[in-house]
N, C-alpha and C positions, 0 to 999 in steps of 0.2 A: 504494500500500500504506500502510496507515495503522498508528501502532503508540502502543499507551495502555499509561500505568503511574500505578497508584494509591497516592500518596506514602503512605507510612507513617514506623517510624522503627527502628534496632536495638534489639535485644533479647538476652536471655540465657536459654535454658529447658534443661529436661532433655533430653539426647543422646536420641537414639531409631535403635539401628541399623535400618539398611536393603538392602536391595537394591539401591539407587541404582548404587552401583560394579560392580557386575555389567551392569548393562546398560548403564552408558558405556562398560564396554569391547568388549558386543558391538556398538553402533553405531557408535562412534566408530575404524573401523579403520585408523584412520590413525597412530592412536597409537602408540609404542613401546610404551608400558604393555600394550597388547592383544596384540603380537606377543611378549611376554615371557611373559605369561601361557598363550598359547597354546602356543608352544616349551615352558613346562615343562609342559602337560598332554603336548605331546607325547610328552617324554621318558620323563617317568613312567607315564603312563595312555593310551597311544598309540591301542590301540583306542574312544576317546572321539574323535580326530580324523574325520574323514570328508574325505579330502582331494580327493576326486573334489566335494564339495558346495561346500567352500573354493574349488576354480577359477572355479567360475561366479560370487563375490564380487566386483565390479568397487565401485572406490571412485566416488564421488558427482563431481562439480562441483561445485567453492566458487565463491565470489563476494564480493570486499568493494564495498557500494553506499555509502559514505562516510557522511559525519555524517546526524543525522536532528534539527532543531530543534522542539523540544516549543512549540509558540505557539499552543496553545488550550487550554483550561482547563472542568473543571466541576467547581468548590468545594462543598465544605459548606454547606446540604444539599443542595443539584442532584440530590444523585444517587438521591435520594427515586424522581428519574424513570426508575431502570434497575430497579427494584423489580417483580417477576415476583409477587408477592404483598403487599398490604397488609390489617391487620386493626386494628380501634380497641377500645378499651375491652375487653380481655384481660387475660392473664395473663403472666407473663414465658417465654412459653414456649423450649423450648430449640429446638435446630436438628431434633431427631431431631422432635418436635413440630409442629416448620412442616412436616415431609419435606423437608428440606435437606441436601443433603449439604458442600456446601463456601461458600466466598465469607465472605460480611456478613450481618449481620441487626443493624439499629437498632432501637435499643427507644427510645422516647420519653414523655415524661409533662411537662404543665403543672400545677404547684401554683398554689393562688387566690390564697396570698401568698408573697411573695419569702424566701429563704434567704438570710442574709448571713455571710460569711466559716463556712461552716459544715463538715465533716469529712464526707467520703464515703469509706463502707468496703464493698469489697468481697472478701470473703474467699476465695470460689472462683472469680475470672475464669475463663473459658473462650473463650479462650485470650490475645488479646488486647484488652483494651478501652480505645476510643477516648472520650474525654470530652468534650462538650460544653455548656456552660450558654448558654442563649438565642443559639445558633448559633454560637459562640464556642469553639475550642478549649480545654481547660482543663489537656488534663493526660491521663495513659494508665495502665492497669493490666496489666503483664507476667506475673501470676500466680506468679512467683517472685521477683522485687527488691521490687516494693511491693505492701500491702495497702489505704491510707489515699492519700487524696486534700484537701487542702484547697482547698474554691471559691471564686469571685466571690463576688460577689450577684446572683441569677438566680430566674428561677419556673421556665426550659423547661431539663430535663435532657434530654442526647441520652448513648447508649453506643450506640455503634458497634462492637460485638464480631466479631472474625475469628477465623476457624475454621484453623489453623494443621497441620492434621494428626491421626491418630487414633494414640496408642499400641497396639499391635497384640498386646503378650502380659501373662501374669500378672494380677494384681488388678488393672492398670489398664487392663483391655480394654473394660470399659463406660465410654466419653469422652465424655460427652455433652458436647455443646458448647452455649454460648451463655451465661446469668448462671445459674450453679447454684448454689442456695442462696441464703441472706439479702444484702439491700443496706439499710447505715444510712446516713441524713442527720446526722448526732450520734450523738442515743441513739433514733431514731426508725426502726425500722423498715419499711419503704417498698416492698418487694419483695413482699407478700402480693396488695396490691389485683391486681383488674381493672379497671383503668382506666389502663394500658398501650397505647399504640401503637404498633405492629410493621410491619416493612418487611422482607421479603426480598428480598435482594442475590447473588445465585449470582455476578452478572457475569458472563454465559454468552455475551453479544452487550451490548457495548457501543457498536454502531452508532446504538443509539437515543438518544444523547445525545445533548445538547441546549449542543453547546457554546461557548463565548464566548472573544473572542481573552488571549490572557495579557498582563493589564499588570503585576501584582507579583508576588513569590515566593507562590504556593500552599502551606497547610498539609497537613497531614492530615487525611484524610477526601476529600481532592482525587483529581482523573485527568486528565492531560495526555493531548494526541496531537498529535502531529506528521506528517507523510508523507515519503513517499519514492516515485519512481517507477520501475520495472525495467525496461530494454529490450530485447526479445530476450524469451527462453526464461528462467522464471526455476530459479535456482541454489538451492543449501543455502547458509547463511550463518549467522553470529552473532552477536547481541546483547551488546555490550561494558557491563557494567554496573559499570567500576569505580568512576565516580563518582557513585554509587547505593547506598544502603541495604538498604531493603526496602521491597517489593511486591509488584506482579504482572505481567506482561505479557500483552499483547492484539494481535496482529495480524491486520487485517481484521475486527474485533470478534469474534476468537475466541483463548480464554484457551489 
């Protein structure tokens, strides 16, 4: 079993309730949380129970399969090669534009002459974007803490933007994701041309990569995978990610 996660970094954005806690507590019936919740629909709202359906509920088999060491690597930009779509000489299009629904999409662009120490402003990231000058990590845009970025000196800009979720009610139900609106280098303008290069990134199967063993700490924009092997009949189990920030997980190159 193989299991991939695509270093990013934390963050801080607008809350966005969800459902989420509703359905930990219908899967996860192990919980006290779940049996607390259920006892008080009991009590109050009884004919909501179905307790003849609740008998036939039998909990899962766990399984702890121990550590999993992450020792192969595909850095910035390798991962050009998990790209379910490439297109050159475009526009900045957004996600809804490529028909993407989740993941990455790199935008790219080489200028004929080099930028030095110059101010990038991006004023509507969507949602997070990852920065790169001539392959080189630079810097990231949260969309709420920063707007402004200062760079190297570079000709090749990469933004590597992640789609983080849709807000789901009120005036913010149209999310378009990916670079909405203007990008400046200074006072320049940059975001109109077609002459943009685009890669879609769902990460829907990340078996197809292409990966090399790890010799030093990997930045952002990277995906580790490490294995592990099961013996027997495999179990339910969990992914311990205390000593992790943010990303994604993959197991068996499925997200």
């Amino acid at each position: 079993m193989v299991l991939t996660w695509p270093l990013s970094r934390n963050i801080n954005l607008i809350l966005q309730v969800t459902t989420m806690m509703h359905l930990l507590l219908s899967v996860e019936t192990q919980l006290k949380k779940y049996y607390a919740v259920r006892n008080a629909i009991k009590k109050h709202r009884p004919h909501l129970i179905d307790e003849h359906l609740l008998s036939k509920v039998v909990n899962s088999t766990k399984q702890s399969y121990g550590k999993v060491k992450f020792n192969q690597v595909l850095d910035y930009p390798g991962i050009k090669s998990l790209a379910t779509k490439q297109i050159n000489n475009v526009p900045l299009f957004t996600f809804e534009e490529l028909q993407q629904d989740y993941g990455f999409v790199l935008y790219e662009k080489t200028y004929s002459n080099y930028y030095h120490n110059v101010e990038l402003e991006i004023p509507e990231p969507r949602d997070m974007v990852y920065v790169f000058t001539d392959d080189k990590y630079a810097g990231k845009f949260t969309g709420v803490l920063n707007k402004k970025l200062v760079l190297p000196s570079f000709r090749k800009l990469g933004l590597l933007v992640e789609n983080m979720g849709r807000i789901n009610y009120g005036h913010f139900l149209h999310d378009y994701k990916g670079i909405v609106g203007e990008i400046k280098l200074g006072e320049e303008e940059v975001s109109k041309g077609i002459d943009w290069n685009i890669w879609s990134l769902p990460l829907n199967n990340t078996n197809l990569a292409q990966f090399e063993v790890l010799k030093t700490n990997p930045g952002p924009g990277s995906i580790l995978r490490g294995e592990f092997t099961i013996h027997g009949k495999p179990a339910d189990t969990w992914v311990n990610m205390s000593r992790f920030s943010k990303g994604v997980i993959f197991i068996n190159g499925r997200n």
